[in-house]
MARSE-109198 format. One record per residue (C-alpha): residue in one letter; x, y, z. Coordinates in nm, 4 decimals, decimal comma, always signed. Each point is the difference from the previous one (the first is absolute). Layout:
BEGIN
+--------+----------+----------+----------+
| residu |        X |        Y |        Z |
+--------+----------+----------+----------+
|      A |        X |        Y |        Z |
...
+--------+----------+----------+----------+
***
This chain:
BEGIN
+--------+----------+----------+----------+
| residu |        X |        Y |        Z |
+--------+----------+----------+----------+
|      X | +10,7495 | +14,9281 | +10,1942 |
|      X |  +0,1742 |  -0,1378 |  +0,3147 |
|      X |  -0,3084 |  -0,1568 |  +0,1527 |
|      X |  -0,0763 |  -0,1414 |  -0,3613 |
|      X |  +0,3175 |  -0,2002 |  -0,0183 |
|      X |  -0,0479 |  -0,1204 |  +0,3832 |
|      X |  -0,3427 |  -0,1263 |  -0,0988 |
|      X |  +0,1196 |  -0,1759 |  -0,2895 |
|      X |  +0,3079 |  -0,1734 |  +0,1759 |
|      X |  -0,1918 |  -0,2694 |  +0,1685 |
|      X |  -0,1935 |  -0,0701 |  -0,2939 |
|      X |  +0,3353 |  -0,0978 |  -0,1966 |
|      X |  +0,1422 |  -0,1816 |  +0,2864 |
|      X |  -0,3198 |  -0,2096 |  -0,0507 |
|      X |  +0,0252 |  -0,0233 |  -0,3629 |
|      X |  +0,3479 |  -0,0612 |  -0,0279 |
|      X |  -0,0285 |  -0,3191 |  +0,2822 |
|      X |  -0,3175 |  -0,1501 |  -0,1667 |
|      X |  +0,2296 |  +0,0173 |  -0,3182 |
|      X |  +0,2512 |  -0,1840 |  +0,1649 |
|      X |  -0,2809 |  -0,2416 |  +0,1129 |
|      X |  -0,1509 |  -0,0192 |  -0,3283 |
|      X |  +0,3302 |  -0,1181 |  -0,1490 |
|      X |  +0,0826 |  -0,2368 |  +0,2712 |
|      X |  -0,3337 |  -0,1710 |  -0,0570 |
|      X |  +0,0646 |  -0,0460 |  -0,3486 |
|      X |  +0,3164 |  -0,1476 |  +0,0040 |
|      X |  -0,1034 |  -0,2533 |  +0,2327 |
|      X |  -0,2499 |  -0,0713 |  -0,2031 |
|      X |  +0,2377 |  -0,0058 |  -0,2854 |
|      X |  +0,2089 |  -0,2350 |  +0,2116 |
|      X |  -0,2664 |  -0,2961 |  +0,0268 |
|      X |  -0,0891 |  -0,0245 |  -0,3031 |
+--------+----------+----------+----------+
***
């Protein structure tokens, strides 16, 4: 179960900062218009 969870921590890092990118990319877009 260990190595399971210490696969799948990258893989949240990831989704968690293209959230973050995601978001910021809307509200910019949000902010021109």
């Amino acid at each position: 179960m260990k190595t399971n969870i210490y696969f799948a921590f990258p893989f949240v890092l990831f989704l968690l900062t293209f959230n973050i990118i995601i978001i910021n990319l809307v509200d910019a877009l949000m902010a021109n218009s």
